[in-house]
C-alpha positions as CSV (number, residue, x, y, z in Angstrom):
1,X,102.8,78.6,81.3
2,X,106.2,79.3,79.3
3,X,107.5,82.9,79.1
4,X,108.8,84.4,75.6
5,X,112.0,86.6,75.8
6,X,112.2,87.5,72.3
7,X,110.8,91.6,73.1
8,X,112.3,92.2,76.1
9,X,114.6,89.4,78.8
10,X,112.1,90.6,81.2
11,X,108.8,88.4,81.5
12,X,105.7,88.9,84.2
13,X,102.4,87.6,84.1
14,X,99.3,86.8,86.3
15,X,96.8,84.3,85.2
16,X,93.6,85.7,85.5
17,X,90.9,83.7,88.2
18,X,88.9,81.4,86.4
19,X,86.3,80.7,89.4
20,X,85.2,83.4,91.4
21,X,87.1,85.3,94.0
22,X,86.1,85.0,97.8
23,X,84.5,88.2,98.5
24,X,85.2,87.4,102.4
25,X,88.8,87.0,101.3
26,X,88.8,90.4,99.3
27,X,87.1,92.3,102.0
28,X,89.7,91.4,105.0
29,X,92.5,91.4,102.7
30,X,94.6,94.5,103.8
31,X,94.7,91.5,107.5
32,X,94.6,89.0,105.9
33,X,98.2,90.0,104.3
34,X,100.1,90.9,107.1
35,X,101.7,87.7,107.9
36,X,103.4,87.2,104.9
37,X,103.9,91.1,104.7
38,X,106.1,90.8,108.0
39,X,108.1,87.7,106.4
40,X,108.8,89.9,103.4
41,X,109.8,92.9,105.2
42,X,112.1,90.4,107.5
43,X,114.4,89.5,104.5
44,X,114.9,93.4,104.3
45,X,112.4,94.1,101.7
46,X,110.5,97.7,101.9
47,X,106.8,96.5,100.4
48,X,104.9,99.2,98.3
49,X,101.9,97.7,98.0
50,X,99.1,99.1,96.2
51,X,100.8,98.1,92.3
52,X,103.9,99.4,93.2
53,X,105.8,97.1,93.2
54,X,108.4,96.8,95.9
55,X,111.3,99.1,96.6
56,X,113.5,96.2,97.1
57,X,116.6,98.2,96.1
58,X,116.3,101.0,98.5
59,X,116.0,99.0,102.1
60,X,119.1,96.3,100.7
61,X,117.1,92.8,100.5
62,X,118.5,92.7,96.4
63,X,121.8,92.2,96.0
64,X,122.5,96.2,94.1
65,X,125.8,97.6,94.9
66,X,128.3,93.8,95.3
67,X,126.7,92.8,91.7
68,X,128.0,96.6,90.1
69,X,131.1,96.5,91.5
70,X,131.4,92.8,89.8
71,X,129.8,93.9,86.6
72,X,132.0,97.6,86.5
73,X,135.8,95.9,87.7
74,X,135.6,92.0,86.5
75,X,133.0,91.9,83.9
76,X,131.0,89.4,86.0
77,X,127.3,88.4,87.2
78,X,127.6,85.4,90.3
79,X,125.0,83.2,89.6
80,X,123.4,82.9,92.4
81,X,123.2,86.3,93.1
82,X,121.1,87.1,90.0
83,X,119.2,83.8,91.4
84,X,118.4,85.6,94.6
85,X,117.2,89.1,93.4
86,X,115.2,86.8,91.1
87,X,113.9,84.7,94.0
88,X,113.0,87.3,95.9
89,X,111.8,89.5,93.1
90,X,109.4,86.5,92.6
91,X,108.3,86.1,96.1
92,X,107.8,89.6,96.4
93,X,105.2,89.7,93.6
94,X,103.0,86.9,94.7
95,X,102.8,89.0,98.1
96,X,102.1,92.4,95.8
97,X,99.7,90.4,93.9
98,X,97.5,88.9,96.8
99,X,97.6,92.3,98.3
100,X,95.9,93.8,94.8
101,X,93.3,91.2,95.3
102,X,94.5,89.5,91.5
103,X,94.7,86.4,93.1
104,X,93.1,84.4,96.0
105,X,95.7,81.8,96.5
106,X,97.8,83.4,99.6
107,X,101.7,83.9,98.7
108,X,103.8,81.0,98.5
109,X,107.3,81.8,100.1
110,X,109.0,79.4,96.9
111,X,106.3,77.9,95.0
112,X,105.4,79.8,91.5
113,X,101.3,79.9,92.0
114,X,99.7,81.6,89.1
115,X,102.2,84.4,89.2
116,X,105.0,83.9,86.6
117,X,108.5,86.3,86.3
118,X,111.1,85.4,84.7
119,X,114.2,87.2,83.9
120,X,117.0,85.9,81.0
121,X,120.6,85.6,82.9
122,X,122.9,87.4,81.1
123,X,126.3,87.0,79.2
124,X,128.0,89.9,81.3
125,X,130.8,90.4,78.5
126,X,128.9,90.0,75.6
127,X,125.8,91.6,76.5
128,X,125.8,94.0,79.9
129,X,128.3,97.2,79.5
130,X,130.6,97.5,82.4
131,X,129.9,101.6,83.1
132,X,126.3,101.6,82.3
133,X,125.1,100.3,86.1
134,X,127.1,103.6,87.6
135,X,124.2,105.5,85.7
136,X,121.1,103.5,85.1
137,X,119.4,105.0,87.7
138,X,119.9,108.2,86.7
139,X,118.2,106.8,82.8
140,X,115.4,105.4,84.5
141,X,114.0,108.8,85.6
142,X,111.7,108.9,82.9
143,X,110.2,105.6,84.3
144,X,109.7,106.8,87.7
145,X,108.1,109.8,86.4
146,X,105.4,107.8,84.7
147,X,105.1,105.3,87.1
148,X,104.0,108.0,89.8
149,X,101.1,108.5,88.5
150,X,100.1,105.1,86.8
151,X,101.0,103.9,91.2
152,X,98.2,106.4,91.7
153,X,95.6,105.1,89.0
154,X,96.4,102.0,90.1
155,X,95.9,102.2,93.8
156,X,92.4,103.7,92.3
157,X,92.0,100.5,90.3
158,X,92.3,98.0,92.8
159,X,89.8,100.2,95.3
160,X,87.1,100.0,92.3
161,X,88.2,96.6,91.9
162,X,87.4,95.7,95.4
163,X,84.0,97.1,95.3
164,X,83.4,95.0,92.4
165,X,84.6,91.7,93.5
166,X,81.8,92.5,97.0
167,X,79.2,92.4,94.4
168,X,80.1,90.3,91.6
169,X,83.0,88.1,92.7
170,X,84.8,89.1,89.9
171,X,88.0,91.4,89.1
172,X,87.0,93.3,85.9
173,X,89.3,92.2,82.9
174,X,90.3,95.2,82.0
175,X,91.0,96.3,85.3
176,X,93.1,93.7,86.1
177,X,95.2,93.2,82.6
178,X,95.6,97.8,83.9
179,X,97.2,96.5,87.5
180,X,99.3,93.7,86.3
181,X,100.7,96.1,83.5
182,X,101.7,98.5,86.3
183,X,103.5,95.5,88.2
184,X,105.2,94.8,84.9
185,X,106.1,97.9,84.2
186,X,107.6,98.5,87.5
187,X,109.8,95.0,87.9
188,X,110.9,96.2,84.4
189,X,112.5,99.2,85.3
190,X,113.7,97.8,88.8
191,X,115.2,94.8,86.7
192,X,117.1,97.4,84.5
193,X,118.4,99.7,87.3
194,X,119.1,97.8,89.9
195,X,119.4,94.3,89.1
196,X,121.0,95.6,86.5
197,X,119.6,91.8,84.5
198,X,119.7,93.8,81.2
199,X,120.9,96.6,79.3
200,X,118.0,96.7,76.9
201,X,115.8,99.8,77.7
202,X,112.1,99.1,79.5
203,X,109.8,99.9,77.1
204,X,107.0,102.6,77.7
205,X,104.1,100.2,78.0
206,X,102.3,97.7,79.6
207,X,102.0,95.1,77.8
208,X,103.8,91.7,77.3
């Protein structure tokens, strides 16, 4: 599957189950989850669970404050730091993904699955301004005001969901397209403030 860039450098995307979904699976998932949950949490990532998607930023497993002082004082983005926060970023949403029953397949620790994220590395001088990381937190709080409560209709989602998949084996379309918007949303904002990939504004929406 090949990501497009052109609206906004940040891409995400689930692939929606073809064959049914193992209603065993679904129904022991919040166990089934807590190995790869403790491997997550032991690279220093908090994990929200539930279609929020994790608050990396805040426990220290991204790479937040060495990148802004990089951006702010030489006008530069190391490589492979942007290549960990994605890395992990990535990782981080198969886990969030299995745990909102989307997708079977158990996390992969490096492998993409069906869960594809992308993020454009930027020009630092031509396209990131140097003072804008000291306050894109503080811009985002618009974002973390509407994602409150879309966390909250989504954790409502997924419990629906899970009744659904018990009977039917499937994960409502509409449902699921609701909780992956969430996800994209949220990797989105955390993409603008604290990985600080792109100065472009998140966009109030879920779609692609």
């Amino acid at each position: 599957m090949t990501l497009q860039h052109e609206m906004y450098p940040v891409q995400f995307d689930v692939d929606y189950p073809v064959a049914p979904l193992s209603r065993v699976s679904t129904f022991f998932r919040l166990v089934t989850v807590i190995p790869i949950s403790v491997v997550l949490i032991s690279l220093g990532a908090g994990w929200a669970g539930a279609a929020g998607v994790l608050y990396l930023s805040a426990i220290g497993a991204l790479l937040v404050f060495p990148p802004l002082l990089m951006i702010l004082f030489k006008q530069k983005y190391p490589r492979w730091w942007f290549d960990w926060n994605l890395e992990l970023m990535r990782f981080a949403s198969r886990v969030e993904v299995y745990t909102n029953l989307l997708r079977d397949e158990y996390p992969s620790t490096d492998e993409e699955q069906a869960v594809h994220l992308d993020m454009a590395y930027p020009d630092v001088p031509g396209q990131l301004n140097r003072w804008l990381p000291l306050v894109k937190w503080i811009l985002a709080v618009p974002h973390y005001m509407v994602l409150f409560f879309l966390t909250i209709a989504a954790f409502i989602v997924i419990t629906v969901a899970w009744f659904a998949i018990l009977f039917t084996g499937r994960y409502p379309r509409d449902l699921f397209n609701f909780v992956v918007g969430v996800m994209r949303w949220w990797i989105r904002v955390v993409a603008y403030a604290f990985i600080m990939a792109t100065d472009k504004y998140p966009p109030f929406h879920l779609s692609q």
